[in-house]
N, C-alpha and C positions, 0 to 999 in steps of 0.2 A: 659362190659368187658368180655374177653373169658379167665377167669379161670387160666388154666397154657397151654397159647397156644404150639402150638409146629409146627411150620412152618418149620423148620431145617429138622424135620422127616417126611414129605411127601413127600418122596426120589422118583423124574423121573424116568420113565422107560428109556433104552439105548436109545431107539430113539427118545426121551423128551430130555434130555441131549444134544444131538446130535444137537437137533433143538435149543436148547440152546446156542451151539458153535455156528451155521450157522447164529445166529441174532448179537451176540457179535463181530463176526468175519464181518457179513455185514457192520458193523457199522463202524466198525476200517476199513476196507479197505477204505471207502468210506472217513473217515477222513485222513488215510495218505496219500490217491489218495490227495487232497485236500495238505497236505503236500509237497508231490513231485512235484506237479507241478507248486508252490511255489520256490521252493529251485532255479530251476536255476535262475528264476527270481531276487530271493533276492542277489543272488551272480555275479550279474550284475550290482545289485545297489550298495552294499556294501563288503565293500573290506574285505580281510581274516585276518587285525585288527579289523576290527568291530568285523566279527564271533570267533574272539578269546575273545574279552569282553562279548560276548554273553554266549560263553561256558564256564566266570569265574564265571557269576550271575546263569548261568545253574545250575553249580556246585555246588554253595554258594546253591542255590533254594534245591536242591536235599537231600544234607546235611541236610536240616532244613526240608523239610517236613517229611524225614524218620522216625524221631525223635517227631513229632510234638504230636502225645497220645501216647507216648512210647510202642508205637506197640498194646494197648489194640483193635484198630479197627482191628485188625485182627483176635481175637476170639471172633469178631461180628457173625458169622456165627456157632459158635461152639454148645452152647449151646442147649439140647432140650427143656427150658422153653423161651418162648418170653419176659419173665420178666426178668430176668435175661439179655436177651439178649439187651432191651433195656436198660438199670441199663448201659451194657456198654456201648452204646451208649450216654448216659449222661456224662459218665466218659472219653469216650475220647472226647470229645467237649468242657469242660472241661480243660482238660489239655491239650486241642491247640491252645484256647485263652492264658493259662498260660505261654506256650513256647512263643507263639509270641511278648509279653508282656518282658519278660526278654529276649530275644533277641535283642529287638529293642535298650534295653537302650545302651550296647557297643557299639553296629554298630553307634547309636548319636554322641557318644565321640568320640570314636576312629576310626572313620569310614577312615578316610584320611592317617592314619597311616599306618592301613590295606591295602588300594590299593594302596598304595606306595610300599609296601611289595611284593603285586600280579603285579609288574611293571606296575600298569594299575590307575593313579593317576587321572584319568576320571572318574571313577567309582564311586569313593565318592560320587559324587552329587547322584547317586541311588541306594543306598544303603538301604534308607528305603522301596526300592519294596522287599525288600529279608522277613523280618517279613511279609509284608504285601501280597507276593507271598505265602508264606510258608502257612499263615494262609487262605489261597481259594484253595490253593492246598490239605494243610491237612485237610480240612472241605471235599472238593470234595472226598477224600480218606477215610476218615468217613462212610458218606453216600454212598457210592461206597459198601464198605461192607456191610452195611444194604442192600441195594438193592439187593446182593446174595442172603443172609437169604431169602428175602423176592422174591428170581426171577424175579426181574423187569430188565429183559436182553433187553427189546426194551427201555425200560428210560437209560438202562446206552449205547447203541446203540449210540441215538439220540445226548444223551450229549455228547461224544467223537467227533462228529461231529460237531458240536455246536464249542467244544473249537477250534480244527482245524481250523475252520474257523474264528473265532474270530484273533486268531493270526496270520493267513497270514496277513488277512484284513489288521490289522493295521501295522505288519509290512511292507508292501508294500504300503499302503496309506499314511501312516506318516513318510515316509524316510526324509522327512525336516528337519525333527528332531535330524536325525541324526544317529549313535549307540543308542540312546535312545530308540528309537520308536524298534528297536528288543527286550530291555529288556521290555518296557512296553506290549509288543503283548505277549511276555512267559507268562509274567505277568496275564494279562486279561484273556488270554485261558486257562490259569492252573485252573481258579475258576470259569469258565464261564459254565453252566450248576449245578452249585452249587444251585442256588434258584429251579430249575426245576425238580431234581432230590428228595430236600426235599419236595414239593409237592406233588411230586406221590408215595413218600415211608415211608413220615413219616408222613405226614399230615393223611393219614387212620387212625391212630397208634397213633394217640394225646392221645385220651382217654389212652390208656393204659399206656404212657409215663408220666401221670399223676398223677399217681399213684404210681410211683416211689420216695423212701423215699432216704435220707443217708443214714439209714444205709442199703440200697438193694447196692446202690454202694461203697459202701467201703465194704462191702461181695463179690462182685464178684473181686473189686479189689484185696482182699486178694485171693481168690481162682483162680483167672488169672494172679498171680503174676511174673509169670514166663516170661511174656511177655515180662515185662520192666527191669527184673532181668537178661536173658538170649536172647529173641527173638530181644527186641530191640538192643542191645549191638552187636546180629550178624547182623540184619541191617542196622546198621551204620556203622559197617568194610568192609559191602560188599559194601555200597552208596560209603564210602570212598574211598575203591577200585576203582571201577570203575568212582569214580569223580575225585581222585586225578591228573592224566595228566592234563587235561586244566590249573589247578591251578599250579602246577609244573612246564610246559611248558612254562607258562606264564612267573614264577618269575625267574625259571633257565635262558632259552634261549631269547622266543620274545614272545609277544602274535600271533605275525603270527603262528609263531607253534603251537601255542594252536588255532587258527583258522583255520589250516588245517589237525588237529587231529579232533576239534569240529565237521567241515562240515562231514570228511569222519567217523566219530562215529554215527553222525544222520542218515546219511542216511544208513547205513545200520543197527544202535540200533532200532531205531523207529517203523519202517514196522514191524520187526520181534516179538520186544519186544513186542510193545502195544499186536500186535496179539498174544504174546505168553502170554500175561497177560490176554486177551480175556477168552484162551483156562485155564487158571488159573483159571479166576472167576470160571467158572463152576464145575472145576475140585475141587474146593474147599468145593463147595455147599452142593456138595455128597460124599466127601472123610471121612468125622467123622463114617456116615453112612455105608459104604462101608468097614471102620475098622472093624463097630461092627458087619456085616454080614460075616466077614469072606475071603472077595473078593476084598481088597484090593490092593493086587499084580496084579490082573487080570486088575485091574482099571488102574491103575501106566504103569503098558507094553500097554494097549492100546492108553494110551493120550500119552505117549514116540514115539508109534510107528508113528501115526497121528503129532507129529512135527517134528520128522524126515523127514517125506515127504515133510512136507509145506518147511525146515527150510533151508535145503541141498541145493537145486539147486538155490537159487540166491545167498547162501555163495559161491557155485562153480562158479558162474557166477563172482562175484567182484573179489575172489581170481586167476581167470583167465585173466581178462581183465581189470582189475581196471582203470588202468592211463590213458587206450584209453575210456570207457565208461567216466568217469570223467573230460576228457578234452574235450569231444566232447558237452558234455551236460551243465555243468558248466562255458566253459571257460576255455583255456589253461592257466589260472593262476593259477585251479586249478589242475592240472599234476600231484602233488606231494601229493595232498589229495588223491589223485587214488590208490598209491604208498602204502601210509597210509592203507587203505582201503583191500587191499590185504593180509596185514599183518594182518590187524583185525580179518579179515572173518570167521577164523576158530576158535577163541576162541567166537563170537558172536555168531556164529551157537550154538555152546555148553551152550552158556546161554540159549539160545533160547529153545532149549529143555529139560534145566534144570531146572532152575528158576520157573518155572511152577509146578514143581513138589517137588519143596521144602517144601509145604505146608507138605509130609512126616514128618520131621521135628517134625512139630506140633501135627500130630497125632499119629505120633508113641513116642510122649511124649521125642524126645533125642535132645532140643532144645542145650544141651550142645554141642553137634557134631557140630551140626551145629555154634552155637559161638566160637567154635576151628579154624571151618574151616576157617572161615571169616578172624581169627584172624592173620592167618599162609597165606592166600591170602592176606591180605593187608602187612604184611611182607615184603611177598617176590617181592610185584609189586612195593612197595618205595624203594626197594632193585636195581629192575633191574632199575625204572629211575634214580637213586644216580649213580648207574653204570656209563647210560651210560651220565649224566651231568661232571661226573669225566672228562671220556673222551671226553668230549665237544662235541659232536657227537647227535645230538636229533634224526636222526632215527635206530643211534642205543638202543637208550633210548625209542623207541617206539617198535622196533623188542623183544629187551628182554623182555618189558611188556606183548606184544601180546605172544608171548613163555607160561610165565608162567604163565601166569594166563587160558591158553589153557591146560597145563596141570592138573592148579587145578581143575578147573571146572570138565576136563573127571575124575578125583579122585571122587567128589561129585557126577556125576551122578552115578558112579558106585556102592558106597556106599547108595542110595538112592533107586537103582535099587535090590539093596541084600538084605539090611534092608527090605522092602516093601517084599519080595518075590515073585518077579515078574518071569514069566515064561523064563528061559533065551531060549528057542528055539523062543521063539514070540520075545522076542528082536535081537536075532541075524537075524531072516528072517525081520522084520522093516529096522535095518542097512542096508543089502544089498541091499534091494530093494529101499531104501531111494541112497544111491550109485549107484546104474544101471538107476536111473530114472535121475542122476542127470548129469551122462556121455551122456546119449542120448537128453533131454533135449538143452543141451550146446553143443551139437555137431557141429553145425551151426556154431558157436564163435570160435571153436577147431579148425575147418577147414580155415576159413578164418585168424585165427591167423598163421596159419601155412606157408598158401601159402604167409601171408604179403601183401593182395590184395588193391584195391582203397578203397577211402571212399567211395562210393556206393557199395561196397560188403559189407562193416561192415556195411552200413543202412540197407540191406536186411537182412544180419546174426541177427542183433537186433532183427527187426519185424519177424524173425520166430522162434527165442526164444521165445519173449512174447507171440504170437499167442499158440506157443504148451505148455507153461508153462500154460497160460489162460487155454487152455482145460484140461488140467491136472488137474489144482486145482477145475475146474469144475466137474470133474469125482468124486476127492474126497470127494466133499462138498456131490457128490448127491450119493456115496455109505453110507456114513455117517450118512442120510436121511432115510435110508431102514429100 
């Protein structure tokens, strides 16, 4: 056994780090490449009731893993003793069996009650994938953060890819099935990479996990209290936030709305998110570190500036041309997820570059701010859809939500941006140049929207966005590299 290891403080140099993003970030593209090319497929098979049941169990799924070790897996990484750190890992494993465990017993009983309630009275019969989603998802989220701690960026690569592909697979193999075979493919992929990942990250580490008494975890649980006192509580206002529509949608209007809110959420939350949760892992590995050197504002403006880049120009791409990308790709039944989609765009951008950087939060100790903020976001987004259900109107109940939940977010980065003390000249030259890459970029789509041209103008306009966004994103990975 190695004493009081400290794997947390063998902080990368920037171009370690860097190489760090380029593997996490390979991995994810290559799972949601696998994703996207999925999507039309599956919405060919299944109609936008199905993907409204899809994104009630999403929601239900999401809800419950956020929750599932009451946030302790997130100061997996904190710690500079590996005892300690593994203590938490005991601890949240732990307490996500226990969640899963008293969650399952209502969803038993009253499970039919409940999807009668969500207008989706099909649901019932799978309802027990939600405990049993939640518990492979929250295990894989476990171990996810271990594998930080410990830099296994090509293990948590592989696995991301792995799930991806698990859940096309069976969603598309198993349509017989029905709506089901989409909840069972979320299902499978959420924990699929779960055996694979404890292998290479905790298997080394047995010995030392052995070691581990009671009372090591009920000490760190008293000294990471905060986690489940303050961090989880803002995690669940934020999951809720942004889980609440599918489930609202559903029970106010149709599940179609909720399935053409779902399709047009995925495809533009996923790409961005995962990657932005990618540029997350890392950014978390070395942010304790990076406190206590003094240089953590330095850190905060540069991973801010690097998803500005990435983050901008396909927000500006959907929020320009949503309903024509979306119906040409999808199927013109979905037009109106296009429509959706547009509206999104600009407060998903601002997760995208925010969310990432929340980990602030944590190390600068104001886990309160941050449960404020959650708490005055999910407010105000059951506010605008009450709105706009009053007025019987769902995409005015989806314009109001995209509003304001655009505004809170640009509120938390800005406060996250101050707090951290980040260089605001290195932020304001990121914005602009994250802005002029994203008008030239899209120029192509600009022009041919303007003139109103054939469908083989919009084919060419597409393929010389992608081609010049491709090199783009190639330039940045390989300045990134230096």
């Amino acid at each position: 056994m190695r004493g009081r290891e400290t794997i947390a403080a063998d902080v990368p140099s920037r171009r370690q780090t860097f190489r760090n993003v380029s593997v996490l970030v390979s991995g994810t593209v290559m799972a949601q490449g696998v994703t996207i090319i999925a999507a039309p497929l599956l919405t060919r098979i299944y109609s936008p009731h199905a993907f409204g049941l899809l994104g009630i169990f999403i929601a239900l799924l999401m809800l419950l893993t956020v929750i599932m070790s009451l946030r302790y897996e997130q100061a997996i990484p904190l710690p500079e003793d590996d005892r300690d750190a593994g203590a938490l890992l005991l601890l949240s494993l732990g307490l996500a069996l226990l969640t899963a465990a008293v969650v399952a017993v209502p969803l038993l009983y009253f499970g039919e009650e409940f999807a009668r309630l969500l207008n989706a009275p099909e649901l019932a019969s799978y309802f027990y994938l939600v405990p049993l989603g939640g518990l492979l998802a929250g295990g894989y989220n476990i171990l996810q953060s271990w594998a930080i701690r410990t830099r296994e960026f090509g293990a948590l690569a592989a696995t991301r890819l792995s799930q991806s592909l698990t859940c096309a697979a069976i969603q598309a193999g198993a349509s017989m099935l029905g709506p089901g075979a989409l909840l069972i493919g979320q299902t499978a992929g959420g924990g699929m990479g779960l055996g694979s990942l404890g292998w290479r990250t905790v298997r080394p580490r047995l010995g030392l996990l052995a070691t581990i008494r009671w009372r090591d975890v009920t000490a760190v649980g008293r000294r990471y209290k905060h986690f489940p006192l303050l961090a989880s509580w803002a995690a669940l206002f934020n999951t809720t936030g942004s889980q609440l529509p599918p489930l609202l949608f559903a029970a106010l209007f149709d599940p179609v709305v909720a399935g053409m809110y779902s399709l047009a959420n995925r495809v533009l939350s996923m790409p961005m998110l995962v990657l932005g949760k990618s540029i997350a892992s890392v950014f978390l590995s070395g942010a304790a570190q990076a406190w206590r050197e003094g240089r953590f504002g330095v850190l905060v403006a540069g991973v801010h500036g690097r998803l500005a880049q990435i983050g901008m120009p396909p927000a500006f791409t959907l929020a320009l041309v949503g309903p024509q990308l979306f119906g040409r790709i999808f199927g013109d039944e979905w037009r109106e997820a296009g429509v959706i989609a547009q509206w999104l765009a600009p407060w998903l951008y601002l997760v995208f570059v925010t969310s990432p950087l929340c980990a602030a939060f944590d190390v600068l100790g104001r886990q309160a701010a941050g449960l404020n903020f959650q708490l005055a976001l999910l407010g105000m987004r059951a506010s605008a859809i009450a709105f706009g259900a009053w007025k019987g109107d769902a995409r005015l109940a989806i314009v109001l939500f995209a509003l304001v939940s655009a505004c809170c977010w640009s509120g938390q980065l800005l406060w996250i941006l101050r707090a951290s003390g980040s260089p605001g000249r290195a932020i304001r030259a990121a914005g602009s140049a994250a802005i002029g890459w994203s008008l030239l970029l899209n120029f192509p789509l600009v022009f041919v929207l303007v003139r109103n041209d054939e469908p083989s103008a919009w084919t060419l306009a597409i393929a010389a966005v992608a081609v010049m966004a491709a090199v783009r994103y190639g330039l940045l990975i390989r300045s990134a590299l230096r």
